[in-house]
N, CA, C and O atoms as CSV, one atom per row, in Angstrom:
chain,resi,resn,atom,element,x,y,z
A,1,UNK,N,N,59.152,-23.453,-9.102
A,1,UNK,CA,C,59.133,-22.334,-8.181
A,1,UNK,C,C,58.024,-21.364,-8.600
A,1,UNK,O,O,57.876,-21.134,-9.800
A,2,UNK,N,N,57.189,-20.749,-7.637
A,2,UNK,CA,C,56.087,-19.394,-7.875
A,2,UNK,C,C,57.257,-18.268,-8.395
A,2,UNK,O,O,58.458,-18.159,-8.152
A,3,UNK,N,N,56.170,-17.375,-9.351
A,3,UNK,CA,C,56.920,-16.351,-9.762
A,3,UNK,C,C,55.180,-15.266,-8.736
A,3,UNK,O,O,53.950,-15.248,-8.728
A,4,UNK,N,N,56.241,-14.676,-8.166
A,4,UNK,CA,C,55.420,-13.657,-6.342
A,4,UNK,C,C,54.805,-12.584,-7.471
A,4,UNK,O,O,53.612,-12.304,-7.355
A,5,UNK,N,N,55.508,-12.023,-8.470
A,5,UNK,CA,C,55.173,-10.923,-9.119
A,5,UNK,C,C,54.224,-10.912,-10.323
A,5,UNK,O,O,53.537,-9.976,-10.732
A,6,UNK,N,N,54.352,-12.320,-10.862
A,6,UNK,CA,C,53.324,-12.766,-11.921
A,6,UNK,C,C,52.018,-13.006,-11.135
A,6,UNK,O,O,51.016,-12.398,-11.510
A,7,UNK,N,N,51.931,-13.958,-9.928
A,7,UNK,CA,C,51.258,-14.375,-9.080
A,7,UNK,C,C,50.221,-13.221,-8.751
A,7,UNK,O,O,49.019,-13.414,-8.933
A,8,UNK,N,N,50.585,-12.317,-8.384
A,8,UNK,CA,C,50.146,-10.941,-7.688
A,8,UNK,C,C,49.735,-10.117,-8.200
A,8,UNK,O,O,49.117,-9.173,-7.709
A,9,UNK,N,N,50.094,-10.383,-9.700
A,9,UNK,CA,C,49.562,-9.365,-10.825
A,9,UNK,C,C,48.177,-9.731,-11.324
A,9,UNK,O,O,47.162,-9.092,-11.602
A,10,UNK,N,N,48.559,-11.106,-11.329
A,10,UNK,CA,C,47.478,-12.251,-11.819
A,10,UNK,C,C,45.870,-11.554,-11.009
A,10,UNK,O,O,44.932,-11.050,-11.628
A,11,UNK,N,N,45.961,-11.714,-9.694
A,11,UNK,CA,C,45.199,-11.656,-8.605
A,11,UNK,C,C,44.556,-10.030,-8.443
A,11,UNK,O,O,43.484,-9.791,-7.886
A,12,UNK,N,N,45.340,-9.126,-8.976
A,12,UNK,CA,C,45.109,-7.716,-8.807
A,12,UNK,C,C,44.517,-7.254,-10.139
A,12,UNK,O,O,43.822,-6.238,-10.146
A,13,UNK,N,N,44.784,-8.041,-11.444
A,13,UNK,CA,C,43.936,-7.900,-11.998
A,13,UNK,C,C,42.708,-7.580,-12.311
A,13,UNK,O,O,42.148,-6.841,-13.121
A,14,UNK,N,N,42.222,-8.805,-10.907
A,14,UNK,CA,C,40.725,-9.104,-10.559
A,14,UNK,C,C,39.722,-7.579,-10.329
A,14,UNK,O,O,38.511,-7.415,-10.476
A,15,UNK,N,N,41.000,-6.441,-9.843
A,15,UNK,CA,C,39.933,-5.530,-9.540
A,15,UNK,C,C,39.556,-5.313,-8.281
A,15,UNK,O,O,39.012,-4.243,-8.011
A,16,UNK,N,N,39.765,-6.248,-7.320
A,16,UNK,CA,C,39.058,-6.424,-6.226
A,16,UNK,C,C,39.548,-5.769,-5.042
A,16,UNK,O,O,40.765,-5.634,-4.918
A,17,UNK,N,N,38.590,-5.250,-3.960
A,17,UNK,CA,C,39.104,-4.535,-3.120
A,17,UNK,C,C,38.872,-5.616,-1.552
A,17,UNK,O,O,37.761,-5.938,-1.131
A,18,UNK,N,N,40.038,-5.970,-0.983
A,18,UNK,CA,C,39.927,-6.740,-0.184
A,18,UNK,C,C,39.561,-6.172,1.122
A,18,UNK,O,O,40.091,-5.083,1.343
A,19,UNK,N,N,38.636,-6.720,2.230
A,19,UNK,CA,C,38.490,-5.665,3.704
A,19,UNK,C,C,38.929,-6.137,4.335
A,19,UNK,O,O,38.583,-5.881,5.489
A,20,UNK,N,N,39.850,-7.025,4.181
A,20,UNK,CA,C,40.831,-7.477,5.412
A,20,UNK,C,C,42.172,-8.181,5.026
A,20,UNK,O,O,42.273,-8.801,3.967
A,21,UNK,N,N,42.707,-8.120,5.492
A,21,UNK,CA,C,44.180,-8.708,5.712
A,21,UNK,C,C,43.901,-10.240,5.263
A,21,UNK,O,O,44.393,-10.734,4.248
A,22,UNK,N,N,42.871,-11.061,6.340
A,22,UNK,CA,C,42.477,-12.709,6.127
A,22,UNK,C,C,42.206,-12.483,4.488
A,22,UNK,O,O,42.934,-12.867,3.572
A,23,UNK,N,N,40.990,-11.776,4.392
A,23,UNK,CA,C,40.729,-11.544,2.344
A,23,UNK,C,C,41.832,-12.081,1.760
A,23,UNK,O,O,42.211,-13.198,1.409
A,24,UNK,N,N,42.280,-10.848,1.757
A,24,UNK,CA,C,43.347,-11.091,0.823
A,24,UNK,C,C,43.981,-12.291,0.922
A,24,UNK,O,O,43.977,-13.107,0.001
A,25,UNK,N,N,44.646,-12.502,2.194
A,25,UNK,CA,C,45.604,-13.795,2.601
A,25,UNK,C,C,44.424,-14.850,1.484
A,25,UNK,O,O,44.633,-15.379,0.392
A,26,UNK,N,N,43.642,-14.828,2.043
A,26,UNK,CA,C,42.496,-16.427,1.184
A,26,UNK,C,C,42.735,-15.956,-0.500
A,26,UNK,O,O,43.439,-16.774,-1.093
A,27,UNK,N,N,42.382,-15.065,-1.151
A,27,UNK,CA,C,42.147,-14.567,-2.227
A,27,UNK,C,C,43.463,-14.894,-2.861
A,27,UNK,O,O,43.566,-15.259,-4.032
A,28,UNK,N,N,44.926,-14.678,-1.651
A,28,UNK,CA,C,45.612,-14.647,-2.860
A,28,UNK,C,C,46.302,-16.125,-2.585
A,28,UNK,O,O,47.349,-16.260,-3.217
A,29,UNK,N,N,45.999,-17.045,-1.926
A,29,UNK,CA,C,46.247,-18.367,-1.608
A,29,UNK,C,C,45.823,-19.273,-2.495
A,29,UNK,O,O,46.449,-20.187,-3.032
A,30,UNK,N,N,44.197,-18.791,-2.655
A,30,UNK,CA,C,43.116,-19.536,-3.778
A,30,UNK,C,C,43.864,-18.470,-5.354
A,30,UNK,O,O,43.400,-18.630,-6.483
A,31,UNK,N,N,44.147,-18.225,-5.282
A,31,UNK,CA,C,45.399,-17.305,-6.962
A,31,UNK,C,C,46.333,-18.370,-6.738
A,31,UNK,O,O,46.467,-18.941,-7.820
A,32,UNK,N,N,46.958,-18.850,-5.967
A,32,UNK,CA,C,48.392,-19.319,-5.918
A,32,UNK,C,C,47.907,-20.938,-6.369
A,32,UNK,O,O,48.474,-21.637,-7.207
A,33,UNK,N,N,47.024,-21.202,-5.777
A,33,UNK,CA,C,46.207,-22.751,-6.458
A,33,UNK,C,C,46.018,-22.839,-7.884
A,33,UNK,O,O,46.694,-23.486,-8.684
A,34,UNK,N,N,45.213,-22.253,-8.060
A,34,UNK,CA,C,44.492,-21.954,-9.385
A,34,UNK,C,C,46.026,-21.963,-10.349
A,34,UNK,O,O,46.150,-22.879,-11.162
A,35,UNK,N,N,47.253,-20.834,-10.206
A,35,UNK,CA,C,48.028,-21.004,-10.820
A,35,UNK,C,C,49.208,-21.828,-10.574
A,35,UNK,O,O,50.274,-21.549,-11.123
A,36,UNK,N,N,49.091,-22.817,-9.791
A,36,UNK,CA,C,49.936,-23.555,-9.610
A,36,UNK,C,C,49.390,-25.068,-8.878
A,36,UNK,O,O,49.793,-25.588,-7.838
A,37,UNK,N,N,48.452,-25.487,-9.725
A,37,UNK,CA,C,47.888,-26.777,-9.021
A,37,UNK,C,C,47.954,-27.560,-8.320
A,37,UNK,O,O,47.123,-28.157,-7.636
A,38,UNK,N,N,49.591,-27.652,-8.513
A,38,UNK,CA,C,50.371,-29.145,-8.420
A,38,UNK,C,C,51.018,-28.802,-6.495
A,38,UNK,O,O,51.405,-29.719,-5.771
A,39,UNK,N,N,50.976,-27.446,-6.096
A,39,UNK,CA,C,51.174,-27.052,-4.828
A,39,UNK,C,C,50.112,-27.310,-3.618
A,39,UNK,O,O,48.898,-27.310,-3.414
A,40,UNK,N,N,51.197,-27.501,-3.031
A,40,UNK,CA,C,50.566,-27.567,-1.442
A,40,UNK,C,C,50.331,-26.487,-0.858
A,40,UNK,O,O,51.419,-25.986,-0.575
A,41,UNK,N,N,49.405,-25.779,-0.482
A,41,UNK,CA,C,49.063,-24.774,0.298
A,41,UNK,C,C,48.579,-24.671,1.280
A,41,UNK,O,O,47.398,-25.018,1.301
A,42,UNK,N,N,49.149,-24.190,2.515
A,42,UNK,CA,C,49.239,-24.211,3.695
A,42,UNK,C,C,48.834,-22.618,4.140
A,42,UNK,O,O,49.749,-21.809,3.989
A,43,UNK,N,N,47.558,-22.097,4.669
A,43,UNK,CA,C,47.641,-21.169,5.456
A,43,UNK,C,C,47.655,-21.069,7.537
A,43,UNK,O,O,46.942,-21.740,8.284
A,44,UNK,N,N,48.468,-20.254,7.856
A,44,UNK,CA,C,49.011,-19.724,9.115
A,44,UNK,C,C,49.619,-20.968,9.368
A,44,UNK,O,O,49.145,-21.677,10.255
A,45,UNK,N,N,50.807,-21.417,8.583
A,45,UNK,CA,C,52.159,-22.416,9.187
A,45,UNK,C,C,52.573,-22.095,9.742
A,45,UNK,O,O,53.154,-21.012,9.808
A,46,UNK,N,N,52.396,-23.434,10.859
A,46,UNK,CA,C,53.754,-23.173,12.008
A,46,UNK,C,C,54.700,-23.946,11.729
A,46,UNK,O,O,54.408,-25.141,11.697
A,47,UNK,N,N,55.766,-23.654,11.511
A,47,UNK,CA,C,57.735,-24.239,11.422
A,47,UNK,C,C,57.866,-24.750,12.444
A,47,UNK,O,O,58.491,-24.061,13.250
A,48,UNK,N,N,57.403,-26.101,12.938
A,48,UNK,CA,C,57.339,-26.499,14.208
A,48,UNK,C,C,58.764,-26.215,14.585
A,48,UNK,O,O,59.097,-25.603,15.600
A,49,UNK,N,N,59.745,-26.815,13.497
A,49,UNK,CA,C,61.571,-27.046,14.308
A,49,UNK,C,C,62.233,-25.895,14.175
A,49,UNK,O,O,63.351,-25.809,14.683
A,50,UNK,N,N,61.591,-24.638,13.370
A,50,UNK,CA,C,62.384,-23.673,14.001
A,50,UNK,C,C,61.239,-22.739,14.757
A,50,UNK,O,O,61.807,-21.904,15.460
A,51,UNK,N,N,60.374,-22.677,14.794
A,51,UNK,CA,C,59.836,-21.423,16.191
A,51,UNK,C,C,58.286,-22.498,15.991
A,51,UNK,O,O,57.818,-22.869,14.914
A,52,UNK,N,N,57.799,-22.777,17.243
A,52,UNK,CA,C,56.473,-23.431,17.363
A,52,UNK,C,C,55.646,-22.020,17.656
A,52,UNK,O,O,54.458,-22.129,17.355
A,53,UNK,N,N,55.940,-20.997,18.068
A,53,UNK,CA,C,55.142,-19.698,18.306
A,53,UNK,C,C,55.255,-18.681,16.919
A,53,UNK,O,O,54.973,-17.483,16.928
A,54,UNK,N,N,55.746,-19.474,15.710
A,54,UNK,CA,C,55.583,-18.415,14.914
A,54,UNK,C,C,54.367,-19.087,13.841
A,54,UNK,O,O,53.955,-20.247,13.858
A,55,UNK,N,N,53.937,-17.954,12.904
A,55,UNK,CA,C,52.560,-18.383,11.990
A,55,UNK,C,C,53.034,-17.710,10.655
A,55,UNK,O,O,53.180,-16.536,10.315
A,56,UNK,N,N,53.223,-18.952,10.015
A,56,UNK,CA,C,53.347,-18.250,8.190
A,56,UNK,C,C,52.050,-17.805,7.693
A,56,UNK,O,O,51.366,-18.825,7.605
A,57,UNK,N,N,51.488,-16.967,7.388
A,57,UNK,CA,C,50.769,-16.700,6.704
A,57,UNK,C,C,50.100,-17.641,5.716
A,57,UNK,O,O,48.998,-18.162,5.884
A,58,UNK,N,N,51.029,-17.822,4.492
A,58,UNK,CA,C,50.814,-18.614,3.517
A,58,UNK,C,C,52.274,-19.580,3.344
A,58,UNK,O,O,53.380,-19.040,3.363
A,59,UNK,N,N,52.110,-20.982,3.187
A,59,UNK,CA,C,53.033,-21.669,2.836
A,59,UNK,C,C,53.214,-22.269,1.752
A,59,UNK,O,O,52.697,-23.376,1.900
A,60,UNK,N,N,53.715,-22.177,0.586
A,60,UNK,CA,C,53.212,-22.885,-0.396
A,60,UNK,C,C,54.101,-24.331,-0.652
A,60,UNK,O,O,55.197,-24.092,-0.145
A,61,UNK,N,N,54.116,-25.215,-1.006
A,61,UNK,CA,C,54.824,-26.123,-1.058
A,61,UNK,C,C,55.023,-27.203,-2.313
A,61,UNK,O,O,54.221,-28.101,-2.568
A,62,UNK,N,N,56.272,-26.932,-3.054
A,62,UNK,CA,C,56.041,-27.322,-4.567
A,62,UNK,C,C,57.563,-27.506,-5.097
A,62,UNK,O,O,58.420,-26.623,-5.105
A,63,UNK,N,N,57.688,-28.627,-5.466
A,63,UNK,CA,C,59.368,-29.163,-5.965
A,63,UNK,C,C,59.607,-29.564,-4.758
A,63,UNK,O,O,60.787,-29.267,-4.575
A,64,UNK,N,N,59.192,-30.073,-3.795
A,64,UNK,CA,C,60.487,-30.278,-3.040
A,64,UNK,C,C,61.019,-29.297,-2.013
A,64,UNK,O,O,61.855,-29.365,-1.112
A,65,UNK,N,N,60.023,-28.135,-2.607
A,65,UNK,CA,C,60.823,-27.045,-1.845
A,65,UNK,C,C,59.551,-25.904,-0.866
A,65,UNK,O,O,58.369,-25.946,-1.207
A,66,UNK,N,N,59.865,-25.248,-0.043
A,66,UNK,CA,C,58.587,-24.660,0.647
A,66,UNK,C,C,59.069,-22.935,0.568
A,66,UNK,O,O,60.063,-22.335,0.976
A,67,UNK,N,N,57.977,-22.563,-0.078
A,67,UNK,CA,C,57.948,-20.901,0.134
A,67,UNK,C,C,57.329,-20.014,0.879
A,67,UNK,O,O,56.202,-19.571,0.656
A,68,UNK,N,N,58.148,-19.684,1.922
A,68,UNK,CA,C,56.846,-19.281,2.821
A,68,UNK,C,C,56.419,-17.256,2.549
A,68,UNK,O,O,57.277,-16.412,2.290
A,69,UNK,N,N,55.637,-17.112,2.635
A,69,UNK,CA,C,54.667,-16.031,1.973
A,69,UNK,C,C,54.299,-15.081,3.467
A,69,UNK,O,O,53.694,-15.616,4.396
A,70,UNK,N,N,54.707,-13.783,3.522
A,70,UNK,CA,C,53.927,-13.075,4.955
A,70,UNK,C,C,53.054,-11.692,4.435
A,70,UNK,O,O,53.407,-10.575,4.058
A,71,UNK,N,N,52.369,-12.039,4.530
A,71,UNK,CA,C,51.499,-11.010,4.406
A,71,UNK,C,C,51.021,-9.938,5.079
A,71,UNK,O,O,50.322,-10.236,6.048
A,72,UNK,N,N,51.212,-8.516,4.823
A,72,UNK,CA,C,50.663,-7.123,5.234
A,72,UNK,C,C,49.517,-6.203,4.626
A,72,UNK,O,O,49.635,-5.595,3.563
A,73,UNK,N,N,48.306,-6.181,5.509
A,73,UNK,CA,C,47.751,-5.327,4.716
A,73,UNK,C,C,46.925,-3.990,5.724
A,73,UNK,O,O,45.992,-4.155,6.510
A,74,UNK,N,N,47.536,-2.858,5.422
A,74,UNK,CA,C,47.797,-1.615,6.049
A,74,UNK,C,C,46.681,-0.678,4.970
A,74,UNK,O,O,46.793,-0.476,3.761
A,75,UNK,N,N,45.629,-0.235,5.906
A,75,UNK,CA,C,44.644,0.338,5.210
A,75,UNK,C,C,44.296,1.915,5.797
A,75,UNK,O,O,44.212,2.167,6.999
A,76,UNK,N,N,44.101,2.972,4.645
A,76,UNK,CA,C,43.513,4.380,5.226
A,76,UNK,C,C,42.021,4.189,5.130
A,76,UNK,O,O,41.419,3.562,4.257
A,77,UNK,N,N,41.612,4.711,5.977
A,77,UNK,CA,C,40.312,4.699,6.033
A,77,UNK,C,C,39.418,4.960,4.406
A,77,UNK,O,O,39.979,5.647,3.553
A,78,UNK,N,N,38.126,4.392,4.139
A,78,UNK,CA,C,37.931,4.454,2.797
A,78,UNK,C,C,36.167,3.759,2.665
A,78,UNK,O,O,36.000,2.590,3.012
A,79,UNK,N,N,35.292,4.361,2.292
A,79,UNK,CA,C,34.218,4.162,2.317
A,79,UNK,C,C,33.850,4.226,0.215
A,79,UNK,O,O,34.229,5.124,-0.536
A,80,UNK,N,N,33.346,3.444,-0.031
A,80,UNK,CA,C,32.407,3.724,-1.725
A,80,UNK,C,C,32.172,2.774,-2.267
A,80,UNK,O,O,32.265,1.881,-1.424
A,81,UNK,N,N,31.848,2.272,-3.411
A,81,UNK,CA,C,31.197,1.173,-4.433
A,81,UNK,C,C,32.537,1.110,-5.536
A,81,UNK,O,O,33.038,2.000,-6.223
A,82,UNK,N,N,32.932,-0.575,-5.360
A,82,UNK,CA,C,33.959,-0.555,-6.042
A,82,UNK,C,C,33.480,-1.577,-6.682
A,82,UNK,O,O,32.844,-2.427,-6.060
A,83,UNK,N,N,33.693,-1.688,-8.045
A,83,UNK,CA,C,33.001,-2.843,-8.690
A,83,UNK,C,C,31.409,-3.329,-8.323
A,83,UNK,O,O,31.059,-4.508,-8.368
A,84,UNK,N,N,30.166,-1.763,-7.810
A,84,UNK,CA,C,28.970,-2.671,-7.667
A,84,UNK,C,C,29.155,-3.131,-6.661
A,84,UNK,O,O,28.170,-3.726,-6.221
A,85,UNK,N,N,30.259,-3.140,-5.868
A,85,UNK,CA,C,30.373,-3.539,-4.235
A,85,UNK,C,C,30.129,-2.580,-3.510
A,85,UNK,O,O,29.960,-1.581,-4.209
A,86,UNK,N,N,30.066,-2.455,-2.865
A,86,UNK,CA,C,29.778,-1.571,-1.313
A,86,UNK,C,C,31.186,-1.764,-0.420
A,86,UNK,O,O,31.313,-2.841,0.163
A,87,UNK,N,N,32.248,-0.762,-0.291
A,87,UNK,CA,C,33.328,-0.977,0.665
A,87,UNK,C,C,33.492,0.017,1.376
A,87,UNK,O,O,33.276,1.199,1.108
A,88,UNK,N,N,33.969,-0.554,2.513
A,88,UNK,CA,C,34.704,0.086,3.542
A,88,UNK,C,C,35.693,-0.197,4.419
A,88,UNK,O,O,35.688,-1.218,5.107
A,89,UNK,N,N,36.671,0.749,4.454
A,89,UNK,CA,C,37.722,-0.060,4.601
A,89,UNK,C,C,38.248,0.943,6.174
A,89,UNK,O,O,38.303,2.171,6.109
A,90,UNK,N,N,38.597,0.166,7.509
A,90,UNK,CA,C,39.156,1.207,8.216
A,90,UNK,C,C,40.504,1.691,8.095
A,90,UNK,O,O,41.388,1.277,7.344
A,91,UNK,N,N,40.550,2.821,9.115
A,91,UNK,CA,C,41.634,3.650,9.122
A,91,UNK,C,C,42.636,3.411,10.260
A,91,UNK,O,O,42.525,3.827,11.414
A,92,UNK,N,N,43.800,2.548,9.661
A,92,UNK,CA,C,44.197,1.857,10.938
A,92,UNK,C,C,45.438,2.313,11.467
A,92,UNK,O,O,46.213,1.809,12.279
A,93,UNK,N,N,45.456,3.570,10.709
A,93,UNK,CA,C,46.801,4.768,11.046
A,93,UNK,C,C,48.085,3.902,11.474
A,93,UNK,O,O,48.565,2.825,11.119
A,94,UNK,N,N,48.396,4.870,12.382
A,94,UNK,CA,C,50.129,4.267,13.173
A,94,UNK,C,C,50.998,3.544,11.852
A,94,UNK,O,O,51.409,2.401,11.655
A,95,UNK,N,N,51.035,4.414,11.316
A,95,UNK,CA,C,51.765,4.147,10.136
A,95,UNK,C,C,53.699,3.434,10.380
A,95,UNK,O,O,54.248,2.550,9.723
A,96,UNK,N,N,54.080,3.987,11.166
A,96,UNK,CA,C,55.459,3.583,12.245
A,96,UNK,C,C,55.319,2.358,12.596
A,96,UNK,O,O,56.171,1.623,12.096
A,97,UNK,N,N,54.222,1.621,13.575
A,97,UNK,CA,C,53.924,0.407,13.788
A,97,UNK,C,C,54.035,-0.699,12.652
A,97,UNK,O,O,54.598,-1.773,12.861
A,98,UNK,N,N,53.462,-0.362,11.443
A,98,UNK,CA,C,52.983,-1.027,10.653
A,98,UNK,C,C,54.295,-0.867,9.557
A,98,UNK,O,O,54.569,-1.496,8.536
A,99,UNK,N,N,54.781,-0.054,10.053
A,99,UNK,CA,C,56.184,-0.311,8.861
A,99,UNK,C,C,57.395,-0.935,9.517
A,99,UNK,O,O,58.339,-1.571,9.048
A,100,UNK,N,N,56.946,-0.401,11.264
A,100,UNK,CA,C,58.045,-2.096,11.555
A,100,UNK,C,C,57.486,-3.237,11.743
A,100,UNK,O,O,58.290,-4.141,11.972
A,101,UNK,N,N,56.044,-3.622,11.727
A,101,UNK,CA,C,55.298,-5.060,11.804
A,101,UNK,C,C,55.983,-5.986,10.272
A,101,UNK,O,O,56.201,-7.186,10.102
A,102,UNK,N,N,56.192,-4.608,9.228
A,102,UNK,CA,C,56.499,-5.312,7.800
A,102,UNK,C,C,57.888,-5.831,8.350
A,102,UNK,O,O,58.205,-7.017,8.260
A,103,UNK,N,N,58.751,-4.803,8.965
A,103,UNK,CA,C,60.503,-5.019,8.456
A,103,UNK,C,C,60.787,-6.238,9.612
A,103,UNK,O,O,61.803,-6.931,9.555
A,104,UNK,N,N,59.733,-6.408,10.687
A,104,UNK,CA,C,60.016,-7.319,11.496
A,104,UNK,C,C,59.234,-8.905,10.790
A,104,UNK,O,O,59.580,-9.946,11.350
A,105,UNK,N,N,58.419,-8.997,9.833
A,105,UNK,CA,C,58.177,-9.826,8.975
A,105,UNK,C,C,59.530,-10.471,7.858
A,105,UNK,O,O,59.919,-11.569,7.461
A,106,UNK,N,N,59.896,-9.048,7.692
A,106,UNK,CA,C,61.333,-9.382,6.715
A,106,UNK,C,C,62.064,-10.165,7.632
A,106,UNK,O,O,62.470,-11.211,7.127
A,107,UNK,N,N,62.237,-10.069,8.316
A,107,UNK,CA,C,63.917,-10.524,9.558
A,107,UNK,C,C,62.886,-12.114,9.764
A,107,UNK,O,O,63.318,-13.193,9.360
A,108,UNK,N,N,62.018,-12.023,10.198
A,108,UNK,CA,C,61.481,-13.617,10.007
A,108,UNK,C,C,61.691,-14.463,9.263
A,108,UNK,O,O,62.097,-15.608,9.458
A,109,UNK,N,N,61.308,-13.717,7.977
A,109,UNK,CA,C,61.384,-14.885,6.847
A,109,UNK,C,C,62.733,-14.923,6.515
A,109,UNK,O,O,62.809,-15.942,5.829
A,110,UNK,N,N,63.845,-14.436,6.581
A,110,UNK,CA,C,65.431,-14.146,6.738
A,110,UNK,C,C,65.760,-15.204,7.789
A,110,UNK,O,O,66.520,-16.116,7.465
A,111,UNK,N,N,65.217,-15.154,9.101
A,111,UNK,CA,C,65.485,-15.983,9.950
A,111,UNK,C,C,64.944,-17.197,9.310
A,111,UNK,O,O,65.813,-18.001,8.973
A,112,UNK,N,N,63.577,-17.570,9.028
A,112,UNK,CA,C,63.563,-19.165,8.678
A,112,UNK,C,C,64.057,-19.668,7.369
A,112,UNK,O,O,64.240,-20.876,7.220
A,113,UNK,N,N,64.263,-18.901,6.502
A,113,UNK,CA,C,65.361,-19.444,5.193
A,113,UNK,C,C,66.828,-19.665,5.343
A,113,UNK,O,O,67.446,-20.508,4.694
A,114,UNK,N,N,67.452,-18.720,6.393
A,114,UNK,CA,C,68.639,-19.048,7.073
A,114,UNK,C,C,69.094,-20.743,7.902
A,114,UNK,O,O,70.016,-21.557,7.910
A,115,UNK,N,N,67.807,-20.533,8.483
A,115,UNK,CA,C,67.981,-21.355,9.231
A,115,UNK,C,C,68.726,-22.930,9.129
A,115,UNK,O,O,69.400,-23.644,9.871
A,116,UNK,N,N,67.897,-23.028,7.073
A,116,UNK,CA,C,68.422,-24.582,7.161
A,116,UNK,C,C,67.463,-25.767,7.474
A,116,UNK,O,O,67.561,-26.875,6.946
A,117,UNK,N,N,66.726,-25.486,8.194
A,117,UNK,CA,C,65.798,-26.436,8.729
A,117,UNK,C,C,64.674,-27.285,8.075
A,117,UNK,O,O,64.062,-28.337,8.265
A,118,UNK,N,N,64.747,-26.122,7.093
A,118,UNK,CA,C,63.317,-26.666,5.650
A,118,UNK,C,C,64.143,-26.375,4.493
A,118,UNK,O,O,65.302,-25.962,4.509
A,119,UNK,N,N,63.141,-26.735,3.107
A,119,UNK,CA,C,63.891,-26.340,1.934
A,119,UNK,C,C,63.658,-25.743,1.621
A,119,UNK,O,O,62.640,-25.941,0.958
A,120,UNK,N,N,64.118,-24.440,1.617
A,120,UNK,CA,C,63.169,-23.211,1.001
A,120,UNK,C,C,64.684,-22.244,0.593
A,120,UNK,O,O,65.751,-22.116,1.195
A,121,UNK,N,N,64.224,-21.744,-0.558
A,121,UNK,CA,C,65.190,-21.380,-1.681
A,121,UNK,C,C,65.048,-19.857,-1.106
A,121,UNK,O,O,66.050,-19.269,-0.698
A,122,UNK,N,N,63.825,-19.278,-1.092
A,122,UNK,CA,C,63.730,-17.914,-1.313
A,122,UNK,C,C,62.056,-17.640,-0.132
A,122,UNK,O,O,61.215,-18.529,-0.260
A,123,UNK,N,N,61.837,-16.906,0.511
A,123,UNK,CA,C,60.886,-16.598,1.647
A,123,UNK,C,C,60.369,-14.996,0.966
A,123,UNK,O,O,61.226,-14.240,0.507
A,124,UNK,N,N,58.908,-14.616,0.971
A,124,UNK,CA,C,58.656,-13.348,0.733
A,124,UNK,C,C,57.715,-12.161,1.578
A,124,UNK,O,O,56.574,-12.435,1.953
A,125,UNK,N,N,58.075,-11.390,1.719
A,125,UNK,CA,C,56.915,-10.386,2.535
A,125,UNK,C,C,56.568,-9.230,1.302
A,125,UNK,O,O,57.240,-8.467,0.608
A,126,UNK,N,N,54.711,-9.663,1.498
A,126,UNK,CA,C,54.117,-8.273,1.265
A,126,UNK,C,C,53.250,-7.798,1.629
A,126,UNK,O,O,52.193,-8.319,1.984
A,127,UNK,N,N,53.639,-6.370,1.599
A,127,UNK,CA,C,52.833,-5.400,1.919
A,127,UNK,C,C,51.797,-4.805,1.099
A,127,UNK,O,O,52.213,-4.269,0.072
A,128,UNK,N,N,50.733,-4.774,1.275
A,128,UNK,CA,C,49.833,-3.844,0.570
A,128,UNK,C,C,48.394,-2.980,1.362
A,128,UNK,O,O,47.461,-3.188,2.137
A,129,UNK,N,N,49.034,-1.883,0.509
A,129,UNK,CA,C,48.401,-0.605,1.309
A,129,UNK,C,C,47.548,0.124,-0.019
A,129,UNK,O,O,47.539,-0.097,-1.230
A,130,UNK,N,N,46.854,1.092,0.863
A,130,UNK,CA,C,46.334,2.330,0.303
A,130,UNK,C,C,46.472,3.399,0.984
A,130,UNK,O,O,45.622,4.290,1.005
A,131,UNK,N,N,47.615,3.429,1.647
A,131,UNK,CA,C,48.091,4.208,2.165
A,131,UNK,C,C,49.147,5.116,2.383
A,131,UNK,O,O,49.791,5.041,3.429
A,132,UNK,N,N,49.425,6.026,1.463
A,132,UNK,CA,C,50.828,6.838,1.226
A,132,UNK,C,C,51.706,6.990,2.153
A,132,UNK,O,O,52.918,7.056,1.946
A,133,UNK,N,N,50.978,7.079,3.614
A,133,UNK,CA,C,52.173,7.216,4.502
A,133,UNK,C,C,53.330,6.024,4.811
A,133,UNK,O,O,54.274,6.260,5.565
């Protein structure tokens, strides 16, 4: 099984400031490889037998068993040189929207671990912001 919190620490380490949601999703997919070889990784899965209109983010697939991964990334506006990089990041407010886009991510991955349909022990959503609100 992935440990989400070792995984994530691993990856944030790096320093790196991601400008998009996809970024990250790739960045922390190619982390989840690197530390876990022997996995199958699947980005934007569809669960054909329980919703053909839904998209996992990240799927990882390892033991036997499938973890599916949803990813949020909610940004305040942000312009400067981070690491010798050049970033900018927009300001994508509606802070309300984006905190039920997360809790309606939660009830997903609740719904497809419920379900039964795959093997999946444990389903995760995260969020990451720079954004206090």
């Amino acid at each position: 099984m992935i440990n989400l919190e070792n995984s994530l620490r691993c990856l944030f380490e790096e320093g790196r400031v991601f400008v998009s949601e996809a970024d990250f999703q790739f960045a922390y997919s190619w982390k989840l490889k690197e530390l876990y070889p022997e996995a199958n990784i699947r980005l934007e899965y569809i669960p054909w037998l329980y919703d053909k209109n839904m998209h996992i983010d990240i799927a990882v697939c390892i033991n036997n068993q499938m973890v599916p991964i949803e990813l949020k990334y909610k940004t305040r506006g942000f312009k400067g040189i981070v690491g010798g990089e050049a970033v900018r990041l927009k300001d994508q407010s509606a802070q309300d929207c984006g905190r039920y886009d997360f809790l309606y991510d939660i009830q997903r991955m609740e719904g497809i671990t419920k379900s039964g349909l795959y093997p999946i022990d444990r389903a995760y959503a995260v969020l990451l912001t720079n954004d206090s609100g």
